[in-house]
C-alpha positions as CSV (number, residue, x, y, z in Angstrom):
1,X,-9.5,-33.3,-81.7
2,X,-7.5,-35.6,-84.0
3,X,-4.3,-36.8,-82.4
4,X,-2.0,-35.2,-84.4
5,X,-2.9,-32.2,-84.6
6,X,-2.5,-32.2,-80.7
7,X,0.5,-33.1,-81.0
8,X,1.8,-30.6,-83.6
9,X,0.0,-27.4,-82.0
10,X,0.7,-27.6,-78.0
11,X,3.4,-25.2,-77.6
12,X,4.4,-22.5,-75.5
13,X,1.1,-20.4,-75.1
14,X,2.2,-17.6,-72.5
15,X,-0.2,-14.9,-73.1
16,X,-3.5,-15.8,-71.1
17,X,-6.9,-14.2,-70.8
18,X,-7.6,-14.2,-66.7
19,X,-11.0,-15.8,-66.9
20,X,-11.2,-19.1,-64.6
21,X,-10.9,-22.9,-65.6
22,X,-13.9,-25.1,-65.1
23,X,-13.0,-27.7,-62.4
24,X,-14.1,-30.2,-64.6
25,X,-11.3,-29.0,-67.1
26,X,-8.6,-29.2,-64.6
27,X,-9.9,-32.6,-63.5
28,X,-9.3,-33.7,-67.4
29,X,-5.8,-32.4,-67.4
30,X,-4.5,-34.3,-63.9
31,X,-6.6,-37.5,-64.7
32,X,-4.7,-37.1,-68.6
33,X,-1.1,-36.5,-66.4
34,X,-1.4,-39.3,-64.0
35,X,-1.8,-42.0,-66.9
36,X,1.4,-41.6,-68.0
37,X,4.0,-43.9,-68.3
38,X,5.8,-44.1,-64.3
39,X,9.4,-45.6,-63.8
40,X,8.4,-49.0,-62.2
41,X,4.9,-47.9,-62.4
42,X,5.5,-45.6,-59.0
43,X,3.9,-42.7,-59.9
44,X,6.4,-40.7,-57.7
45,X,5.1,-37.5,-58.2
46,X,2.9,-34.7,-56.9
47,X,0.7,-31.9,-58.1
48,X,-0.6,-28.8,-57.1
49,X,-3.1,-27.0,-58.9
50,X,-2.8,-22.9,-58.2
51,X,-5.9,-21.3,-58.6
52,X,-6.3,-19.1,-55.5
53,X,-5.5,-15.1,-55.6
54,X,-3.9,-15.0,-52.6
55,X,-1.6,-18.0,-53.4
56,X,-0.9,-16.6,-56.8
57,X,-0.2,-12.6,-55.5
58,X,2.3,-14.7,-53.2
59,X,4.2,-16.5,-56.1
60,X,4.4,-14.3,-58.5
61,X,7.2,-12.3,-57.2
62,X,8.9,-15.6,-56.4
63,X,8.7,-16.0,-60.1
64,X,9.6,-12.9,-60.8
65,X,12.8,-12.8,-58.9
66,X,13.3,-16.9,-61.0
67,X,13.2,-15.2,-63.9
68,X,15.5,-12.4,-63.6
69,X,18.1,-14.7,-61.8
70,X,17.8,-16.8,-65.1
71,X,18.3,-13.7,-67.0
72,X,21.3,-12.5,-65.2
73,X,23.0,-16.2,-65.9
74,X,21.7,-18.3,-68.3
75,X,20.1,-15.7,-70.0
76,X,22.6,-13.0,-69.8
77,X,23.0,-11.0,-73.4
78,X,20.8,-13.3,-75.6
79,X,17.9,-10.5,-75.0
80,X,20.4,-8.0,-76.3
81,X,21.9,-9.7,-78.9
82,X,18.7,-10.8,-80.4
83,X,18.0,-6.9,-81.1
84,X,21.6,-6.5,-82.2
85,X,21.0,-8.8,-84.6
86,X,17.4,-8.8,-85.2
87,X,16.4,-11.9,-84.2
88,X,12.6,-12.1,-84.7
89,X,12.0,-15.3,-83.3
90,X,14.1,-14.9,-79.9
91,X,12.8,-11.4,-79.5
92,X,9.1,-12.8,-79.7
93,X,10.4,-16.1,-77.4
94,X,12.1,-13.5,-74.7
95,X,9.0,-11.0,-74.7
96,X,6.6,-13.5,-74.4
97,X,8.6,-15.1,-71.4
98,X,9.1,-11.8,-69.9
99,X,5.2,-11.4,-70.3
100,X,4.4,-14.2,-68.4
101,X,6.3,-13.3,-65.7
102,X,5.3,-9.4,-65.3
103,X,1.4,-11.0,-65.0
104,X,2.3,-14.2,-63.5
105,X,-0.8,-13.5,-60.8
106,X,-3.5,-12.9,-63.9
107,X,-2.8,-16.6,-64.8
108,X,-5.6,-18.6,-63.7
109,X,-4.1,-21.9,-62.9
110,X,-0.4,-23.0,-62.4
111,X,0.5,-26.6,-62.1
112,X,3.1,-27.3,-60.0
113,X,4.9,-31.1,-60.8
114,X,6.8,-32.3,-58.3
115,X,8.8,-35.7,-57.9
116,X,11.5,-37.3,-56.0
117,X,14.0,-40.6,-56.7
118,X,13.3,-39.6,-60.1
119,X,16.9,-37.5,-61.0
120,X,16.4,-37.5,-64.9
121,X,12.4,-36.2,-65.1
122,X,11.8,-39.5,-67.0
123,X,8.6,-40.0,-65.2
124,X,7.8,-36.2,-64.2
125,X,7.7,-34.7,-67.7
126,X,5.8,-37.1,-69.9
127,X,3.1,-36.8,-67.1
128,X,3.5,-32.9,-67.5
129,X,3.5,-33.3,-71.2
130,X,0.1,-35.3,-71.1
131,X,-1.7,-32.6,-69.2
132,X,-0.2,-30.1,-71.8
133,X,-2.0,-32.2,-74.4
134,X,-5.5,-32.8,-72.0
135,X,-5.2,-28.8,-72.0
136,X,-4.7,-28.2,-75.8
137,X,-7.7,-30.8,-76.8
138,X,-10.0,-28.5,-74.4
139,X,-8.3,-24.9,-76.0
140,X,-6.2,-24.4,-72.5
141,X,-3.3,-23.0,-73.5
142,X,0.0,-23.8,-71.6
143,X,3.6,-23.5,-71.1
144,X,6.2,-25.4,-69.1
145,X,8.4,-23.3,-66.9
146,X,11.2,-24.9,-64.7
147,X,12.4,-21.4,-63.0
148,X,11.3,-21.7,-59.9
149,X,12.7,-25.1,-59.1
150,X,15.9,-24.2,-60.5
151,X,16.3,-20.7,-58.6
152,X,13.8,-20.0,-55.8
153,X,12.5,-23.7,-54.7
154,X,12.8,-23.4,-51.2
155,X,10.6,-20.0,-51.7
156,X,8.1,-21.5,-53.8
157,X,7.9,-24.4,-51.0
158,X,7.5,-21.9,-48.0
159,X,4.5,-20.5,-50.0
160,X,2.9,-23.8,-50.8
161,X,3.3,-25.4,-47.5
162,X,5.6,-28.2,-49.2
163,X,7.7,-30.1,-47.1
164,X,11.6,-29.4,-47.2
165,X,12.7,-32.4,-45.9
166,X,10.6,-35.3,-47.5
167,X,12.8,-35.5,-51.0
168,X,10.6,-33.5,-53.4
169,X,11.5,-31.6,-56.0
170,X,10.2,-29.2,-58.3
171,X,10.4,-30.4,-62.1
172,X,7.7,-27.5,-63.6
173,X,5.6,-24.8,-63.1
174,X,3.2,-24.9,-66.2
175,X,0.8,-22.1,-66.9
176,X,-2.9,-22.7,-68.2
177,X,-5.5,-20.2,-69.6
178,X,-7.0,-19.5,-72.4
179,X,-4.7,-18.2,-74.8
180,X,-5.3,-14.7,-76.5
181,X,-3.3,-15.3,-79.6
182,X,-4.4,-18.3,-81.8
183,X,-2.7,-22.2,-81.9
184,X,-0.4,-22.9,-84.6
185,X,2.6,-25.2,-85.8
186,X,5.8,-23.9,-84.2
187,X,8.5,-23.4,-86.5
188,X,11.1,-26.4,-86.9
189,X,14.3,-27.6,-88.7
190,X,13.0,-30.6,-90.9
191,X,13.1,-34.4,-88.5
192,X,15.7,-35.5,-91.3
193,X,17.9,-32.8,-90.3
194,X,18.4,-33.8,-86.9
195,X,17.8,-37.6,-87.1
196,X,20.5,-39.8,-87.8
197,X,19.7,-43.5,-89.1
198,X,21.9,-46.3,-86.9
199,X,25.0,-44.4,-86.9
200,X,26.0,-41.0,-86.2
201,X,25.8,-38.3,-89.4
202,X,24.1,-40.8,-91.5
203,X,21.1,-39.7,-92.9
204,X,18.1,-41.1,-93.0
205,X,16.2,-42.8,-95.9
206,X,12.4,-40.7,-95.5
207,X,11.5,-37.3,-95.9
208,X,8.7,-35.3,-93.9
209,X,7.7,-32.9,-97.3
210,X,5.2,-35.2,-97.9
211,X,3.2,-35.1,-94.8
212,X,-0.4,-34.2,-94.7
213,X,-0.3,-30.2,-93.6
214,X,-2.2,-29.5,-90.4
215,X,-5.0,-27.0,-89.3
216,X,-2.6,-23.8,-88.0
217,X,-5.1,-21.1,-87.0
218,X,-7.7,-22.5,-84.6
């Protein structure tokens, strides 16, 4: 797959058929996420690969009670108001979401990311983002979640058998399948709208209208 079109269709894919990943396939997404760039080159992190049944009928009300703590605080109202108001694009956002969590044991792999001495994700995510792409090139579909690290973490590491007491941390849960809807270029505000050129509110001197479109429906 040509880079960029990698790059401009991994997103969010939350609805997932249950049928396994090949080994071989998850082998290419950790060997993808552990080549990315490390603060000081070291490679702080952890992952977990969540394949089993057992361990995923164990998690997935973890997750479930994640998500409606986010809901009840973060969250709270935008589901409402998005139907007040008819927001089409938070409505499909906030169902998908809600999808993921209702059937978070019919997801055939989960990638838990942890780190530790690493208080910004600067090294965590771009290795999580590098899977995400490993995943995309090989039609995985995936999304990052943070939930559970922000609301039920001590849970999540009872379940895993992760130690509490050895600094680590859980940056992302990220779901992988193979997606039932089809890839496509998310909806954006134009790059010149939201980049400033060597001071702030000046704009910039290029436009993105003249890009080469990219392949949407595969």
């Amino acid at each position: 797959m040509e880079l960029t079109e990698a790059l401009y269709t991994t997103r969010a894919m939350r609805r997932v058929r249950p049928d396994p990943i090949p080994d071989q396939a998850v082998a290419a997404m950790m060997d993808a996420a552990i080549r990315a760039p490390s603060g000081g080159n070291n490679q702080n992190w952890r992952f977990m690969t969540i394949s089993d049944p057992e361990t995923r009928r164990a998690l997935g009300p973890i997750y479930r009670r994640a998500w409606d703590q986010l809901n009840a605080t973060a969250y709270r109202g935008r589901l409402e108001e998005a139907e007040r108001v008819g927001d089409g694009a938070t409505l499909r956002v906030m169902r998908s979401a809600n999808w993921l969590a209702e059937h978070f044991e019919e997801v055939p792999l989960w990638i838990m990311a942890l780190n530790r001495n690493d208080p910004t994700g600067a090294s965590i995510y771009p290795a999580v983002w590098s899977l995400m792409l490993a995943g995309r090139g090989l039609g995985i579909g995936t999304c990052l979640t943070t939930v559970l690290g922000m609301f039920e973490a001590p849970a999540a590491f009872e379940a895993l058998g992760i130690p509490a007491d050895k600094g680590w941390m859980l940056a992302a849960a990220v779901s992988a399948g193979y997606p039932t809807g089809k890839w496509g270029v998310a909806t954006r505000r134009p790059a010149e709208e939201v980049v400033y050129a060597d001071r702030w509110g000046q704009p910039v001197r290029w436009s993105t209208a003249e890009l080469s479109a990219v392949p949407v429906d595969r």
